[in-house]
N, C-alpha and C positions, 0 to 999 in steps of 0.2 A: 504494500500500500504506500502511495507516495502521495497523505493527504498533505492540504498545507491548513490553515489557521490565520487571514490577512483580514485586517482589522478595513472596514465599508469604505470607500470613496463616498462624497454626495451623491452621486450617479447609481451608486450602487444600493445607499438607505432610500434615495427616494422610490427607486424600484420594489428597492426590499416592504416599504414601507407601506405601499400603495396594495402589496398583493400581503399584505399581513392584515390588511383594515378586513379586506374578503376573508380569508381565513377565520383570522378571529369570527369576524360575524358568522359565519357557521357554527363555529363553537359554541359561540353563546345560545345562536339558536336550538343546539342541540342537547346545551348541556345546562345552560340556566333557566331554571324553573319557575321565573316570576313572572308576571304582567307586569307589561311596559306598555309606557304612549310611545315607546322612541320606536322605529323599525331598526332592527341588527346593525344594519350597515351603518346607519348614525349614530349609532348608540358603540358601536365599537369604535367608527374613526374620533369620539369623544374622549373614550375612553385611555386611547394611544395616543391621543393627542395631549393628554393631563401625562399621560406615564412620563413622553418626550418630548415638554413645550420647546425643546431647544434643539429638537431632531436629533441628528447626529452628536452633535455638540453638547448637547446635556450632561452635566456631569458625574463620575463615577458607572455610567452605562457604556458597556464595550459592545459592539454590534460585528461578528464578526462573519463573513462568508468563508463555507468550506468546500477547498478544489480540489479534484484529485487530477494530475495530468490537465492543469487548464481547465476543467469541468466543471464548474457549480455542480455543487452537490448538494448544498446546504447552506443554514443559517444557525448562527448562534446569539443569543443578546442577553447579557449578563450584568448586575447591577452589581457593585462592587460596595461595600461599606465599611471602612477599613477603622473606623470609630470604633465600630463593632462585632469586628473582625467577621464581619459575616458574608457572605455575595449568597445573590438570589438566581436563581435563572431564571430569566421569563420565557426562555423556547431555544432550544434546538428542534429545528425541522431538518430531516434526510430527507431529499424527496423519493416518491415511493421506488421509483426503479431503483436506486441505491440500496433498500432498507436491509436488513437482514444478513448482510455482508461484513458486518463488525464494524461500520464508520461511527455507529453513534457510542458505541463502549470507546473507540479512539478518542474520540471528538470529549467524550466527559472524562476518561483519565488525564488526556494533554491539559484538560482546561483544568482541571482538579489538582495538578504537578503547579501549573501558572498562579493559582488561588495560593498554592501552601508558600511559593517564592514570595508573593505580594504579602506574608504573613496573616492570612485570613484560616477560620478555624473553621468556621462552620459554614455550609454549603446546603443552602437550602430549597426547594421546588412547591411546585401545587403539579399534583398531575389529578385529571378527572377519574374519577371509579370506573367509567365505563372505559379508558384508553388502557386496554392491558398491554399491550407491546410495551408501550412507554412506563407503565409501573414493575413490569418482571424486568427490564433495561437498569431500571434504578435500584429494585429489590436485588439484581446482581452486581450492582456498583457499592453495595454497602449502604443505600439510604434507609431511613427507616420511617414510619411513620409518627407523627411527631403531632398530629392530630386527624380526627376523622369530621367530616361535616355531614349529615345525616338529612335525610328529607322523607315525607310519607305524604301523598297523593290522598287528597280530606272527601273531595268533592271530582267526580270528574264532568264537568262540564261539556 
């Protein structure tokens, strides 16, 4: 494997950034269970837009693209808190013809090597109940669960 790890160009967030507002909003539509007045799509590019007032340039967020041989393969975007010695990840995406090929266990031990250099201790995620790739990916990186969020369907309308 001859991935690399190079941190966004503008060209590169705004791309990234435009096909992350879509994504998310599928997400949400799939996996948040409230009534909203917003529709997905606003209600996510709101939502990225509060994460990133400063886009690329916001600080302590790394946004990085993963190539293997020149190839977009992926995305990574990590918050960094070094008050707290802690980083969040907000997403790696493999895209799917990649998956299952070992780049996303590369992609989180390289970045997990980069977090202990920066002296940060603790390395934390949200991943949804229903995305199991991405939970058995972390339950074999060592993450553990560190809280459950629970919901039950009252009324089906």
């Amino acid at each position: 494997m001859n991935i690399v790890l190079k941190r966004m160009s503008e060209g590169d967030f705004k791309n990234y950034f435009e096909n992350k507002i879509e994504r998310y909003s599928n997400v949400l539509s799939e996996n948040v269970h409230e009534v909203s007045s917003e529709e997905p799509l606003l209600q996510s590019r709101k939502l990225l837009n509060n994460l990133l007032p400063e886009g690329l340039k916001t600080s302590n967020h790394y946004l990085f693209n993963i190539s293997e041989d020149d190839k977009l393969i992926g995305f990574v975007w990590i918050k960094v808190d070094k008050e707290k010695k802690s980083a969040f990840l907000y997403e790696i995406i493999i895209f799917e013809k990649y998956r299952g090929k070992g780049y996303g266990t590369w992609v989180m031990k390289n970045i997990e090597d980069w977090l202990a250099r920066e002296g940060v201790l603790y390395f934390k995620l949200h991943v949804f109940g229903s995305n199991e790739g991405a939970r058995k990916l972390y339950e074999e990186l060592g993450f553990e669960i560190a809280g459950i969020n629970m919901m039950k369907t009252i009324n089906n309308m």
